[in-house]
N, C-alpha and C positions, 0 to 999 in steps of 0.2 A: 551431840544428842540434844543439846540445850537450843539447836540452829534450825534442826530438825521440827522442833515440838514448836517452835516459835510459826515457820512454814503452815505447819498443819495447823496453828491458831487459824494463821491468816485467809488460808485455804478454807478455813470451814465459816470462818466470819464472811470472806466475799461470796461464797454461795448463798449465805441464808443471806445478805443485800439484796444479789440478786433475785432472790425466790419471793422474800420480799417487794423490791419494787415490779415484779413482776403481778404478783398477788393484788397491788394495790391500783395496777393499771385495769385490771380483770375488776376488778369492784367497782371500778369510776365507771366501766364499760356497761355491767348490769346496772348502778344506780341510776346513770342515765339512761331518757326514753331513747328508743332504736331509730337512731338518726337514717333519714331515707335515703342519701347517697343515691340521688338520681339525677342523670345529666338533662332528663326530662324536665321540662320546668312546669312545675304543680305548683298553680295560684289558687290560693283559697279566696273567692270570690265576697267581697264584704267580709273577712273573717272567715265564715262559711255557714253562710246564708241559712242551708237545709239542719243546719241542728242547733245553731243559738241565734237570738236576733241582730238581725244585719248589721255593722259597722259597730258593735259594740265592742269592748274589752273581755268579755266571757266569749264572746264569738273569736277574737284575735288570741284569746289565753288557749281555746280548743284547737285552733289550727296551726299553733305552735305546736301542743302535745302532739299532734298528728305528724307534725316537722313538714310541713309544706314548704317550698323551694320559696315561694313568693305571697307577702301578704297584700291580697288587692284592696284597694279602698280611694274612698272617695273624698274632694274636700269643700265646705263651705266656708263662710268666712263670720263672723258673730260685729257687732257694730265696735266691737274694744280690737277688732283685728286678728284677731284669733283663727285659726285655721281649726273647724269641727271637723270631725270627721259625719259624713251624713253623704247620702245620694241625694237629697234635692235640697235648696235651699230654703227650706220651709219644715213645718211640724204636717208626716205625710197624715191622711185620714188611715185610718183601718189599723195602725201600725203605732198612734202617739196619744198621752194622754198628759191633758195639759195640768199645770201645780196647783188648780183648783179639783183635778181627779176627775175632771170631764172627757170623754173620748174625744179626739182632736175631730170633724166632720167637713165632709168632701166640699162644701159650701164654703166652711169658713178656712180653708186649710193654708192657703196663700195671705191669712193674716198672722199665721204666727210664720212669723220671716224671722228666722236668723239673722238675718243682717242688718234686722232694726232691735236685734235683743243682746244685751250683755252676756259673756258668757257666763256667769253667775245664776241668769236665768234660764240659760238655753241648759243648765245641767238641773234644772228643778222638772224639766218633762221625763214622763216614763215613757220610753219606745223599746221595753219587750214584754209588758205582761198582758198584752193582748196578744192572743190565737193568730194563726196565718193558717188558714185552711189549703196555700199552695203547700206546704211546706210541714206534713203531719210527724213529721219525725223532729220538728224543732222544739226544744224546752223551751218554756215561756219562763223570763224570768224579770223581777222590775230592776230596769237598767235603764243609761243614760246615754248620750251621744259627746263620747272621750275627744278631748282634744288632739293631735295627730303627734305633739311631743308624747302623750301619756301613753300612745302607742308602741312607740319608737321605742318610748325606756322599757316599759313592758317585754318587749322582745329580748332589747339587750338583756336586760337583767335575767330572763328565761334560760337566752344563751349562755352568757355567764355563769350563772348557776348550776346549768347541765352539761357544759361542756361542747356545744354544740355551735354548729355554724350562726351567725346571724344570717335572719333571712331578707331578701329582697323586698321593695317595699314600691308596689304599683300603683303610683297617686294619678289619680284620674283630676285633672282642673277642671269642674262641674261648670263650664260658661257657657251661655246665650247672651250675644252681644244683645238681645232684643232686653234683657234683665241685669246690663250696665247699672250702676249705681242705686239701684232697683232693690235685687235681689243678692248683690254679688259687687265687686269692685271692677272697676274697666279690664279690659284684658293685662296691661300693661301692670297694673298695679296687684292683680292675682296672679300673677307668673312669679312677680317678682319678690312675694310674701312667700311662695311657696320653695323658690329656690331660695331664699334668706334662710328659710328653717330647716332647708335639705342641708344647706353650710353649716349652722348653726349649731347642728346636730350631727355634722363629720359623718353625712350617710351617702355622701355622692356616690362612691362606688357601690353604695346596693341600693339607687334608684333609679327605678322608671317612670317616665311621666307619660301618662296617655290622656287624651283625647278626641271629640268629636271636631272641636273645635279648631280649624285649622291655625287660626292666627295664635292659640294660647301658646300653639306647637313650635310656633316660625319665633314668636317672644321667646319662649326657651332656648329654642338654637342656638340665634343671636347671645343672650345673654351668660349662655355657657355652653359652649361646643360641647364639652366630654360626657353631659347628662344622658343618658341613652331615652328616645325618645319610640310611643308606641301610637299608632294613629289607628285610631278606632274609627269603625265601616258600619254601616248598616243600610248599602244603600246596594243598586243590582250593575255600578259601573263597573269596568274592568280596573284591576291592580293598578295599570300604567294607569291610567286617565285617573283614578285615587293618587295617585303619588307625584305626578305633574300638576293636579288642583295643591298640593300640599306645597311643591316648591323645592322640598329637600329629600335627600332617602331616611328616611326610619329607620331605625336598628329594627323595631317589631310592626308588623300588618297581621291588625288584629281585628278581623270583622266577628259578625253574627256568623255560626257554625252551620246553619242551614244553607249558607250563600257560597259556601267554601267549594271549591272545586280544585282538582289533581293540579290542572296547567296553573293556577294561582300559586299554588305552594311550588314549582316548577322555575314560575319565575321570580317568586322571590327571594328563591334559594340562589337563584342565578345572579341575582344583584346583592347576595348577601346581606338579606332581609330575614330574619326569620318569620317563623309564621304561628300564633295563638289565637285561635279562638273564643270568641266568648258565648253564652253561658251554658256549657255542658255539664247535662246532669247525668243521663240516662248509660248506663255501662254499656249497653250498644252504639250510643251515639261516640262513647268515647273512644271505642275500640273502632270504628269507622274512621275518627279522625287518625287515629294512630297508624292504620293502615295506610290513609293517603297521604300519610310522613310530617305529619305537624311536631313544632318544634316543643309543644308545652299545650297547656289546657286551662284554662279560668272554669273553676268551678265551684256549684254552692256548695255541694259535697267533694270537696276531696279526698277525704276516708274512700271514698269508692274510688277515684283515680290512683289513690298510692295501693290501695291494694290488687289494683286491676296491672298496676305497672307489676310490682314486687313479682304477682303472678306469672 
């Protein structure tokens, strides 16, 4: 009787463990946001360009909540060495407003250079409480251009916190050899600031690095075979004659999506290339691409792409 009654404790304790940890996985599941589990790869383009300002951290904090596969973004370099995150190496017009509250202007705009300014200074400009008339669904709000660790941890710590994948992280090296020492550091010496901070930061396996640039591309290779590399198009050659000027095969061929055609994605599927477009906004432009079998999509709005896939 006594061996009995003992059994049915034990019997009735491991069911409520398990109802238990079962309960408790169901709560982790709602409390976090609905991770997108898509083999698709959805880059959020600057963060994502169409609803917060570009390359900010309100822009990278939205396109997390959204759970986009890949955060795209860009890097400049600040005169302390620092990697900004920014599309051009300068305070743009229309978009910056310098730490006197003056609008940055299209005249004077190549004098505020990042790479003649500390970053102590380069976080005293506001680049989101000006309007963008391309872009009527973005929030305007006063923000600054995040250094590319404060991105990094950002993310982590999101993942961490929800439980969710970390995402990929698609650094574009912003070089014009013609803006050597200029605007930016030799090619040689911004490849190798930016793969230092990829080590640095234990994020090899979720980065890509892209470019126009073909040399920034061939210095990456060299200096770390295993970084997956994305070679950015915007011109009317063919794939092959793009990828012979390059020298090496790309994991990614990623041109302008209006230059994209079937036999392109055909053959770089056949050389085991994948193939990303860049910048699609339009739900028809993206269901086009989807149709003529593109590997993933760069875009300002990704909320339209994850919900155009899910669909």
């Amino acid at each position: 009787m006594k061996i009995r009654s003992l059994t049915t404790v034990f019997t009735l304790s491991l069911s409520i463990l398990i109802l238990t940890m079962c309960q408790n996985k169901n709560r982790k599941t709602e409390d976090a946001p609905e991770a997108a589990k898509i083999a698709f790869d959805i880059e959020g383009h600057r963060g994502c360009r169409g609803l917060f300002p570009e390359n900010t951290l309100p822009a990278f904090q939205k396109a997390l909540e959204l759970q986009v596969n890949t955060l795209e973004l860009d890097l400049a370099v600040s005169a302390d060495k620092q990697l900004v995150v920014s599309h051009e190496p300068y305070f743009r017009s229309g978009l910056s407003i310098d730490p006197d509250g003056n609008p940055v202007t299209k005249e004077d705009e190549l004098n505020h250079n990042i790479y003649k300014m500390d970053y102590e200074t380069v976080m005293k400009y506001d680049v989101g409480s000006l309007s963008d008339d391309r872009y009527p669904e973005r929030e305007n709000i006063k923000t600054f251009k995040p250094l590319f660790k404060d991105v990094v941890n950002k993310a982590q710590h999101y993942a961490f916190t929800f439980g969710v994948e970390e995402p990929d992280y698609n650094i574009e090296i912003k070089r014009k050899p013609e803006y050597d020492e200029q605007f930016h550091p030799s090619g040689m010496e911004f490849a190798t600031l930016v793969l230092d901070e990829v080590e640095r930061l234990n994020i090899q396996e979720h980065t890509i690095i892209q470019s126009f640039d073909i040399e920034s591309l061939q210095i990456v290779k060299a200096k770390n075979p295993s970084i997956r590399l994305a070679l950015l198009i915007e011109n009317e050659k063919s794939v092959a004659d793009n990828i012979t000027m390059l020298g090496i095969k790309p994991d990614i061929y990623s041109c302008y999506f209006k230059l994209l055609k079937k036999e392109d994605i055909t053959y770089c599927h056949s050389k085991g290339i994948q193939v990303i477009p860049w910048t699609v906004n339009e739900v028809s432009d993206m269901q086009a691409m989807i149709d003529l079998g593109v590997d993933g999509l760069i875009s300002d709005y990704p909320d339209r792409a994850i919900s155009l896939i899910r669909n």
